[in-house]
C-alpha positions in Angstrom: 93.7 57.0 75.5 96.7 59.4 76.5 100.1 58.2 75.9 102.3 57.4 79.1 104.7 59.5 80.0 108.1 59.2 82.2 106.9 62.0 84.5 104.1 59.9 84.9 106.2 58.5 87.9 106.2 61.1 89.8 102.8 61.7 90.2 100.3 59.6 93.1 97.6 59.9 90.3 94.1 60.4 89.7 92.8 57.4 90.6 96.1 56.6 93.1 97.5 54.3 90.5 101.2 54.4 92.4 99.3 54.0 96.1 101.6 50.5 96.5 104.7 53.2 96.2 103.7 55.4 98.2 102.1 53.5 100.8 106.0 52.0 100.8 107.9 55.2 101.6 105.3 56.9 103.5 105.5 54.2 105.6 110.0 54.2 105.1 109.2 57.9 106.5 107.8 57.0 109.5 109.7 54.5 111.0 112.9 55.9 109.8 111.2 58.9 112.0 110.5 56.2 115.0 114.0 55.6 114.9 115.5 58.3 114.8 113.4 59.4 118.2 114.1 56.2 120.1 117.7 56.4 119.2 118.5 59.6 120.9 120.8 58.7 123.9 118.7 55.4 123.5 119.4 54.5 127.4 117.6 57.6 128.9 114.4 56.2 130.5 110.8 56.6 128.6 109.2 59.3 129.6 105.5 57.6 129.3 105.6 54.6 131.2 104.6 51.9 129.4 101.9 50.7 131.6 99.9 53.5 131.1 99.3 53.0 127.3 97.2 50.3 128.7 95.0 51.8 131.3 91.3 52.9 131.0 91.7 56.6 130.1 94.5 55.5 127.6 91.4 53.3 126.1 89.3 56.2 126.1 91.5 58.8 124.9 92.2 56.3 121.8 88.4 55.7 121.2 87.9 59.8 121.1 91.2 60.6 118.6 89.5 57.6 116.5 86.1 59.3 116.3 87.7 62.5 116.3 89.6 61.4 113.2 87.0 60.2 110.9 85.6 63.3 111.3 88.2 65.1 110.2 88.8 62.8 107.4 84.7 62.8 106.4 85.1 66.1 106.4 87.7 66.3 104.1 85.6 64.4 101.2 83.7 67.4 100.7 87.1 69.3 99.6 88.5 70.2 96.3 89.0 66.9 94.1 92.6 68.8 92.5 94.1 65.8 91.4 91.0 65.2 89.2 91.6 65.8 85.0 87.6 67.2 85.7 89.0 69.9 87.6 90.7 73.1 85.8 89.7 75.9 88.0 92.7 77.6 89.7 96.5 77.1 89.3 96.8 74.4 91.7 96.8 70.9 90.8 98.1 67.4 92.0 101.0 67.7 93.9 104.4 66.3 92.7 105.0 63.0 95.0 108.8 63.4 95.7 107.7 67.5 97.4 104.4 65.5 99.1 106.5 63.0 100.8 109.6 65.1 101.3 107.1 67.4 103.4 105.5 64.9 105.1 108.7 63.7 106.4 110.2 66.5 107.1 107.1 68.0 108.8 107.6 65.4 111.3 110.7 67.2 112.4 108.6 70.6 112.1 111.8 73.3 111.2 111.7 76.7 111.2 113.9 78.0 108.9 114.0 81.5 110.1 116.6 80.3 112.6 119.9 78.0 112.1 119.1 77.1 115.2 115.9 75.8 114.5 116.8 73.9 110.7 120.4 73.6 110.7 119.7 71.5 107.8 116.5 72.8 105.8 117.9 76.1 106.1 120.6 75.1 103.9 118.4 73.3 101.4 116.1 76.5 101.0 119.4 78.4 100.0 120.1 76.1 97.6 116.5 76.4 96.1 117.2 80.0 96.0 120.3 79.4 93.7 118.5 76.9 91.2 116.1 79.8 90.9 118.5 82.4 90.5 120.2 79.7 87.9 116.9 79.3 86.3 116.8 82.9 85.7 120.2 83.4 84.6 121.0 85.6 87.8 124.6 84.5 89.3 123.8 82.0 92.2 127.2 83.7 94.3 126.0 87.0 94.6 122.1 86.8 94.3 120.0 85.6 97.2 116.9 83.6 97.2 114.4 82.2 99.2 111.1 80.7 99.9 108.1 82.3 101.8 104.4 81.3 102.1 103.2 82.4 98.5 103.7 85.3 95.3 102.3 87.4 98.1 105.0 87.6 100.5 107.9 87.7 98.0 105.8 90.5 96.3 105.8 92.3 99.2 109.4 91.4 100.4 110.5 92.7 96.4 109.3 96.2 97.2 110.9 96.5 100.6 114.2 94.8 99.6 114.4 97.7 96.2 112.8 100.4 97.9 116.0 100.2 100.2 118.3 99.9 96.9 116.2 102.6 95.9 117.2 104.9 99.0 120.7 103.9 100.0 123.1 106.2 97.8 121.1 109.4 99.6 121.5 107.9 102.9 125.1 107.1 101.7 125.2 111.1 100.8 123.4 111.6 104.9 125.6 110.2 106.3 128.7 111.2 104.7 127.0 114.9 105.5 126.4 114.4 109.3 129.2 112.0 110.3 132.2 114.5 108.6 133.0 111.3 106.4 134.4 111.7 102.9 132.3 110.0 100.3 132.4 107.7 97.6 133.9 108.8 94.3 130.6 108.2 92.1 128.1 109.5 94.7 126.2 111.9 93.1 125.7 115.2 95.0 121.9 116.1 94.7 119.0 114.5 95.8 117.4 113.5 92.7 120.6 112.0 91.4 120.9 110.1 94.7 117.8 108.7 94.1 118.4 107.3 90.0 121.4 105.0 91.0 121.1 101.8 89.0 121.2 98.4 91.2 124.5 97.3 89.7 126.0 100.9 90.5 124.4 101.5 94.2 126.3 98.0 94.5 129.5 99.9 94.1 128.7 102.6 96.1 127.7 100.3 98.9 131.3 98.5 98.7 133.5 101.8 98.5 131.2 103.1 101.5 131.8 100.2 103.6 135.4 100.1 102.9 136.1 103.8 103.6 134.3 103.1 106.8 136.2 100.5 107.7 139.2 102.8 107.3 137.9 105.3 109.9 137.0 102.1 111.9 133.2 102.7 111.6 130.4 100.5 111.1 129.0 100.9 107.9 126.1 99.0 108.5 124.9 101.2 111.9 125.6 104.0 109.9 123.3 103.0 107.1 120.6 102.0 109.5 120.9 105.6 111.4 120.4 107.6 108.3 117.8 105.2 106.0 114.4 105.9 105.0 113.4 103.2 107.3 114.3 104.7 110.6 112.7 107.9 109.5 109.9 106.8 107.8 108.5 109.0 104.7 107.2 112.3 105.8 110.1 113.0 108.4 113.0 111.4 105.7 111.8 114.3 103.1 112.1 117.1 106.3 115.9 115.6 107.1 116.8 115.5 103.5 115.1 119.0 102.9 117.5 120.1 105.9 120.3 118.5 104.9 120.4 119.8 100.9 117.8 122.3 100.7 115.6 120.5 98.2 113.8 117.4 98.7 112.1 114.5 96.3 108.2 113.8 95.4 106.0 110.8 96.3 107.4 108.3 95.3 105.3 105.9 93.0 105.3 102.1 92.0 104.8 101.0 88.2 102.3 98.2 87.8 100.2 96.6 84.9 96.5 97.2 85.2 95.4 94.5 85.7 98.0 93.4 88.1 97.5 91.3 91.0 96.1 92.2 94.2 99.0 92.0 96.3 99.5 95.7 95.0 97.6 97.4 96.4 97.9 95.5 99.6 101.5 96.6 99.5 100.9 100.4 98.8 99.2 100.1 101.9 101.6 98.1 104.0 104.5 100.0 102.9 102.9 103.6 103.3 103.8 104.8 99.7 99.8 104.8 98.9 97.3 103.2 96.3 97.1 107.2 94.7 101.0 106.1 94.0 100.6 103.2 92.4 100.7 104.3 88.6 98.7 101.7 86.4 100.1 100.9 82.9 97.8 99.8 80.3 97.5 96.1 78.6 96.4 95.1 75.0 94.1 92.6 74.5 96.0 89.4 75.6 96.8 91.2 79.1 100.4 92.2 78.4 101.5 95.7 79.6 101.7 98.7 76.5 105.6 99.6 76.4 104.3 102.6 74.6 101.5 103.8 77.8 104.6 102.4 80.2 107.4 105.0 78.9 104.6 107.8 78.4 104.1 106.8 82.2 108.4 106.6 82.9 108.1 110.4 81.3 105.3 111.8 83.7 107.6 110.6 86.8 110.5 112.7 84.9 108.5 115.8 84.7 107.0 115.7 87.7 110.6 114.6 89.6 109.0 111.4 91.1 110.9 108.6 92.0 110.0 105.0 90.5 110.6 102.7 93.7 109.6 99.8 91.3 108.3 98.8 87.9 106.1 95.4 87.6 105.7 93.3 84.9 104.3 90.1 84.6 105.2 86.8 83.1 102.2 84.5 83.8 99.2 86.9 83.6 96.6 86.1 86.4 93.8 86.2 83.6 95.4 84.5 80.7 99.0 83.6 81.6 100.1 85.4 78.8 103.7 87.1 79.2 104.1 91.0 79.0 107.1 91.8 76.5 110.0 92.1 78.9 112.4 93.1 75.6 110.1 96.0 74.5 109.6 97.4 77.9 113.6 96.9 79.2 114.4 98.8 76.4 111.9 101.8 77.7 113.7 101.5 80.9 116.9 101.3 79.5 115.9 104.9 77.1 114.4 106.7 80.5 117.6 105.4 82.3 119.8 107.4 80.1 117.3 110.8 80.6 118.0 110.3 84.3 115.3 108.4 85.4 116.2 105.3 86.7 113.4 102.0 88.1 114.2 99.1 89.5 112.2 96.2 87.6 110.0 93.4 89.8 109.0 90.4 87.5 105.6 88.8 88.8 106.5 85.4 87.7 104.4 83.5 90.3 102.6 81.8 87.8 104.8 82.0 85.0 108.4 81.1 86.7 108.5 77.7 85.8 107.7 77.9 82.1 111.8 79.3 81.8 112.6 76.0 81.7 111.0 74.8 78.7 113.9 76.8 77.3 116.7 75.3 78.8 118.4 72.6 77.2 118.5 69.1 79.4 120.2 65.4 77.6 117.0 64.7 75.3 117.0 66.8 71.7 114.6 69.4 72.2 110.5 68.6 70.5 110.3 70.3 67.5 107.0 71.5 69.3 109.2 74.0 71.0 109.6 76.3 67.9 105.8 76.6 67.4 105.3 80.5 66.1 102.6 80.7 69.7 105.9 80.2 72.0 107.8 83.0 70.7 106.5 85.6 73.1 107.0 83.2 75.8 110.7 82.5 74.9 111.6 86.0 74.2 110.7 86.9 77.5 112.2 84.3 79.4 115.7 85.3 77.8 114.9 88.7 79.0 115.0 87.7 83.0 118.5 88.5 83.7 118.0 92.0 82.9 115.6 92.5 86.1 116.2 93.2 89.2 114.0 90.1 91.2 111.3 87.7 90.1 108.9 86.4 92.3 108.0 82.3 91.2 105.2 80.6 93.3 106.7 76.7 93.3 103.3 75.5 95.1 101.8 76.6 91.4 103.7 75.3 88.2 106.1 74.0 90.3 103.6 71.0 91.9 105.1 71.8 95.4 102.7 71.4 98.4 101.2 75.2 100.2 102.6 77.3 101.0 105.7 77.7 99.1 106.5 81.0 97.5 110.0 82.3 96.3 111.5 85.6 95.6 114.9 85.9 94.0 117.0 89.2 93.7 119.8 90.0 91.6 121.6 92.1 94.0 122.2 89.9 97.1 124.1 92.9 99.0 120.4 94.3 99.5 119.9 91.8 101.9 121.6 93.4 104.1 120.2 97.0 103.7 116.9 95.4 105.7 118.3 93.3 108.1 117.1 92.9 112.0 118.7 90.6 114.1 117.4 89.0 117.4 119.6 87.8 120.0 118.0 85.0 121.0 117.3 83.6 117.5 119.1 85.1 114.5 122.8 85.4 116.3 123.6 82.0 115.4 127.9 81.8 115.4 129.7 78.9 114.3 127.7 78.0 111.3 128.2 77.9 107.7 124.9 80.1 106.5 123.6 83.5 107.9 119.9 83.2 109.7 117.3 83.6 107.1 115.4 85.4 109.7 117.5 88.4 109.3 116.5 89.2 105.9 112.9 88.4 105.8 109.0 89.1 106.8 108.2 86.0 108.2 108.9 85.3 111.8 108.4 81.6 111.4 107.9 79.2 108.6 108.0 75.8 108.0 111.4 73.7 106.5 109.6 70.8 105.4 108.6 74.0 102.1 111.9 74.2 101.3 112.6 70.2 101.6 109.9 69.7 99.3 110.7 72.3 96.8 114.2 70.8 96.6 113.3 66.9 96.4 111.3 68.0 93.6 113.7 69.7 91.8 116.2 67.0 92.4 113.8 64.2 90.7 111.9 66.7 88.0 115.3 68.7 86.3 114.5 72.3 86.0 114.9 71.9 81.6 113.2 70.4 78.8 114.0 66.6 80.1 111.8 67.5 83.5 109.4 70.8 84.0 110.3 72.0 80.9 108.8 68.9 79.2 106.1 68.6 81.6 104.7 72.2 80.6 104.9 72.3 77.5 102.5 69.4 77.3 100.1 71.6 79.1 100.8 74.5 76.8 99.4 72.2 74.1 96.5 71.1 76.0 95.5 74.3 75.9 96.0 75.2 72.5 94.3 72.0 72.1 91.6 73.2 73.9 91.0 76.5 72.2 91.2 74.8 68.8 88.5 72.9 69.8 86.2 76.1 70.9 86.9 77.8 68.0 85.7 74.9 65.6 82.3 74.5 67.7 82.3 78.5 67.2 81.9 77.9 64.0 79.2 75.4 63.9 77.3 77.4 66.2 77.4 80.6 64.1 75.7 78.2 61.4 72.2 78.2 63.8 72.1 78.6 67.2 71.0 80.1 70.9 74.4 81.0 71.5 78.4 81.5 70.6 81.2 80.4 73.1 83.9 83.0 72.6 87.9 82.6 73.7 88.5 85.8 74.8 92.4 85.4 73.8 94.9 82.9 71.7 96.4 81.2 74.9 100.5 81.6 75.3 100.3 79.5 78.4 98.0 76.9 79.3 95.3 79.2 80.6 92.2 79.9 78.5 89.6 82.5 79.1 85.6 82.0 77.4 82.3 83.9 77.6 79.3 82.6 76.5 77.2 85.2 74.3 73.6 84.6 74.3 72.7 85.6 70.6 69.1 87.2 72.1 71.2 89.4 74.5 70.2 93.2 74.3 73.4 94.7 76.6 76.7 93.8 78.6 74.5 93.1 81.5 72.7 89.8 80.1 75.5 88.3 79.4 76.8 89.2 82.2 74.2 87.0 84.0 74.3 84.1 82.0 78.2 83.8 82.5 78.2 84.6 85.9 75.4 81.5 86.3 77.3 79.2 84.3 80.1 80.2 86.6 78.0 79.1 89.7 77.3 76.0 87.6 81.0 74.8 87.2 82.5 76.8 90.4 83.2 75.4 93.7 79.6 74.8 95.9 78.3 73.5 99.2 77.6 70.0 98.3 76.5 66.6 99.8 79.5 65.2 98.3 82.6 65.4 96.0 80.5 63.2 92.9 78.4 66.8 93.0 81.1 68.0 91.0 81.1 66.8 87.3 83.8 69.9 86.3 85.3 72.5 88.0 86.2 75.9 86.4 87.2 79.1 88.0 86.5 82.6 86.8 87.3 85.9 86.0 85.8 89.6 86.3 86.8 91.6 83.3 86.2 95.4 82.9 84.1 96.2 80.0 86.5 98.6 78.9 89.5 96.0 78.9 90.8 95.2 75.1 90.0 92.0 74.5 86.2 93.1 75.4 85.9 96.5 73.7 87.9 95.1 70.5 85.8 91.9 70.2 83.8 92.0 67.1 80.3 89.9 68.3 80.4 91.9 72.2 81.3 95.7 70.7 78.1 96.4 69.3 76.5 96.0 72.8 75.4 98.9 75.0 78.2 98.7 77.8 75.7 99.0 80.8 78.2 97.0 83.0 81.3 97.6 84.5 83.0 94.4 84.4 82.3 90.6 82.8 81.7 87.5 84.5 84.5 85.1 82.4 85.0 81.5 82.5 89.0 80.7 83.4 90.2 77.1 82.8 93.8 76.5 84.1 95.4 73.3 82.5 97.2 72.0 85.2 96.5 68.2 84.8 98.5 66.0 82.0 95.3 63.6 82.6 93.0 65.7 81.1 93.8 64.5 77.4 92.3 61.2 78.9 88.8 59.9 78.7 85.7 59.4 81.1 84.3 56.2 82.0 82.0 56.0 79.1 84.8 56.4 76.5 84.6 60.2 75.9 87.3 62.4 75.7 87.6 65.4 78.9 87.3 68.1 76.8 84.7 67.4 74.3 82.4 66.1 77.4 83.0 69.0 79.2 82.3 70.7 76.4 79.2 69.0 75.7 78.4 69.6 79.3 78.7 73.2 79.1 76.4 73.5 75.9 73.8 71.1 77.3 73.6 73.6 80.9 73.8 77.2 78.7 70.7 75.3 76.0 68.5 74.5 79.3 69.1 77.7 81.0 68.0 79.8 77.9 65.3 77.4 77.6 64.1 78.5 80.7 64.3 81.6 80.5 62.3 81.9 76.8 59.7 79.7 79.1 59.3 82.1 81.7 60.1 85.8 80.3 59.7 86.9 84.1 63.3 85.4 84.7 64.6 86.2 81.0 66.8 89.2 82.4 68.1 87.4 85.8 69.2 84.5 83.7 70.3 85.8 80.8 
């Protein structure tokens, strides 16, 4: 049986073991609520008379929200069993009880914390979560700025607008110095493709000289700024005003991205205009992590050609494997190009891999020996890395056990903030109050408080170090090296005398492990494509009569056939490649729980295990039985 563990406490649990709990402050929640309603000016009159809670139609209306209710909740039966240690499909898991009933109490208020005057108070707890984060990422909490948003998504989005305008401000600094007869700065360059190679930390400078000499002439900086940014052009006419303005102008600009980088991408390419053609991919090895030596021959194409870099993306938390690209290796390529002229601003996709930075920070307890293991290295080094970037995107609703939808994005330069703000004078003028209106700064026109109260109860109870996340995930880290230990011995058996091999695609560096199952009959790519993409069917989410239908849950994965770890792979090379891409199985080790055992006494792993095997030996069976179906099933 697993060992107990103090986080164990802050968990509802599989089977609800701490229901007594939280049946106790769930209920705490709600008549605190009750309270707090009937105690407002407590001698105004009720609204809804009494009497009528007792007539017929009261009656009926209570009979309907009852039917109408188990509906709902029948319903819900037939949804994802998450808090299960038989599911480890997606990066979602149980949710942390301290965020659950945070939410649920503060949803009962139902903030919106693009306005002050909406959530005066979870307004200020969501700028606090943005300085544990910036903290956590060794950013400085006073001149950062953080905050939640719905998911990695968002805040992916959000980091391209917020560096794209860091990006552009020294040339519209150089505009409008040109058309408003204003003297500028003494470190603005004077061409167009210096103006548009500023480093963050510098561009900071610039922005503060600007704004004082401004304020000399008795000018506001900031309408200034807004008259003469990219943003009020827009692209195509920005390049005509700068063309008229210096007599040369700059190249499309392009984005930096791993190749096999999430989809949010391209969606932003799209969104913010630059275009998917602009949106330069950078190869990865075979554990997903981007090539520093592809990504500078990439950095050198944009200096030839005289292309601006709005952004560079790398990845810590790969979607695939969770694997972490070298940060060290590829800030140093930056840091080389920077010094040739060419300048990027660098995005870490962390939404996966945020929380794992504080399995590295030291809490009161000694740190596990298990946290030198020779596998973590990668991890570590690149974590120590983050407060050379520019902004990190961390998804707490993943690793952090935080309740949808609760992304975060944290940038290093807080001042940029401002480069993008739109105000509203109905909403986001708020006077008299200690914080700025998040809704300034932002994409989202409303979103809910009870996020950002969850995000911080957790934090408050789980530590971001080693004594609380940090602790919590490197258990999970095992699990999965656990895990592939385990694959790799029955590999070995099965290469003894068998139908087929089940192959980990990659060592994992995270708690993410990737498999395909090789059918030792298969002629090409495509068969085994098949057979993975059935047993994928097998173990995936499906309509079903009920939630016992599910005996595991797995997600998966489509991998080109040209990626690394397929191509290099000893057992798949010497297949014709008459596929584009693989069906994969993707288990995500989410739940401590899964180093428990079943009811009949059998560890998780090695029943899944021997579920898997048993499923792959019938459908192969059939197959030899009917060679009509050989090539649709495997």
């Amino acid at each position: 049986m697993h060992h107990s563990d103090p986080l164990d406490h802050f968990f509802l649990g599989p089977k609800s073991e701490l229901r007594t709990f939280f049946k106790e402050v769930v209920e705490l929640v709600v008549d605190d609520y009750i309270f707090w309603r009937r105690n407002y000016h407590p001698k105004d009159p009720p609204a809804i008379p009494y009497r009528l809670l007792q007539s017929e139609g009261a009656e009926e209306y209570r009979g309907r929200f009852h039917q109408e209710l188990f509906t709902l909740i029948s319903d819900l039966k037939l949804d994802v069993p998450f808090f299960s240690p038989r599911y480890m499909a997606h990066m979602v898991s149980e949710v942390a009880m301290p965020g659950l009933v945070a939410y649920l109490a503060t949803m009962l208020y139902n903030p919106n914390n693009v306005s002050l005057e909406a959530s005066p108070v979870t307004v200020r707890y969501e700028l606090e979560v943005g300085r544990q984060f910036a903290d956590l990422f060794g950013y400085d909490p006073e001149t950062s700025f953080g905050h939640l948003c719905s998911g990695g998504t968002v805040a992916n989005y959000e980091s391209l607008w917020l560096n794209r305008a860091g990006k552009f401000l020294p040339l519209a600094i150089n505009l409008a110095c040109r058309h408003e007869a204003l003297d500028p700065p003494s470190r603005l360059s004077t061409t167009v493709w210096g103006s548009l190679n500023v480093p963050l930390p510098q561009a900071a400078l610039l922005y503060t000289e600007f704004r004082r000499l401004c304020k000399c002439r008795q000018l506001d900086a900031q309408a200034l700024l807004r008259r003469w940014s990219i943003a009020a052009y827009g692209d195509a006419d920005y390049r005509d005003l700068v063309y008229e303005s210096f007599g040369e102008t700059y190249n499309s600009p392009v984005v930096l991205v791993p190749k096999t980088a999430h989809y949010s991408w391209k969606r932003a390419a799209g969104l913010l205009d630059f275009g998917r053609r602009n949106l330069l991919k950078v190869e990865v090895d075979d554990g997903f992590r981007m090539d520093p030596e592809h990504y500078g021959c990439q950095l050198e194409r944009c200096l030839e050609e005289r292309r601006p870099v709005m952004q560079s993306v790398f990845a810590l938390g790969t979607t695939e494997f969770g694997s972490a690209d070298p940060l060290p290796a590829l800030l140093a390529v930056r840091d080389r190009l920077r010094q040739e002229g060419l300048d990027t601003p660098v995005h870490i996709d962390a939404a996966y891999g945020g929380y794992f930075a504080a399995m590295f920070r030291a809490g009161q307890r000694p740190a596990p020996p298990e946290i030198e293991a020779p596998w973590l290295r990668p991890l570590e080094t690149a974590c120590a890395a983050l407060p050379e970037t520019d902004s990190i995107t961390v998804d707490p609703h993943k690793m952090g056990y935080a309740p949808y939808g609760a992304g975060a994005l944290v940038i290093r330069h807080g001042f940029l903030r401002h480069l993008v703000a739109e105000g509203a004078a109905y909403a986001l003028d708020t006077r008299g109050m200690n914080h700025e209106d998040l809704g300034k700064f932002i994409l989202e026109g409303s979103k809910p408080g009870a996020a950002a109260a969850a995000v911080l109860f957790n934090h408050r109870m789980i530590p971001l170090n080693r004594d609380g996340y940090g602790s919590h995930l490197l258990k999970l880290c095992q699990q999965a090296q656990d895990f592939h230990r385990r694959v790799m011995a029955l590999d070995l058996e099965q290469q003894a005398g068998g139908l087929f091999r089940i192959l980990p695609l990659a060592t994992p560096e995270t708690n993410i492990v990737c498999l395909l199952v090789l059918p030792l009959a298969a002629q090409s790519l495509q068969q085994v494509d098949r057979l993975n993409d059935k047993i994928a069917l097998r173990f995936g989410v499906r309509e079903v009569e009920s939630v016992q239908g599910y005996d595991y849950l797995v997600s998966k994965t489509r991998l080109d056939s040209d990626t690394p770890c397929i191509v290099g792979h000893s057992a798949l090379a010497k297949l014709p490649r008459d596929a584009e891409s693989l069906t994969c199985l993707r288990l995500v080790f989410m739940n401590r729980w899964v180093e428990g055992k079943t009811f009949e006494g059998c560890d998780y792993l090695d029943d899944f295990l021997a579920t898997l095997i048993e499923y792959v030996e019938e459908t192969l069976k059939q197959g030899a039985e009917q060679p009509e179906l050989a090539l649709e099933t495997c």
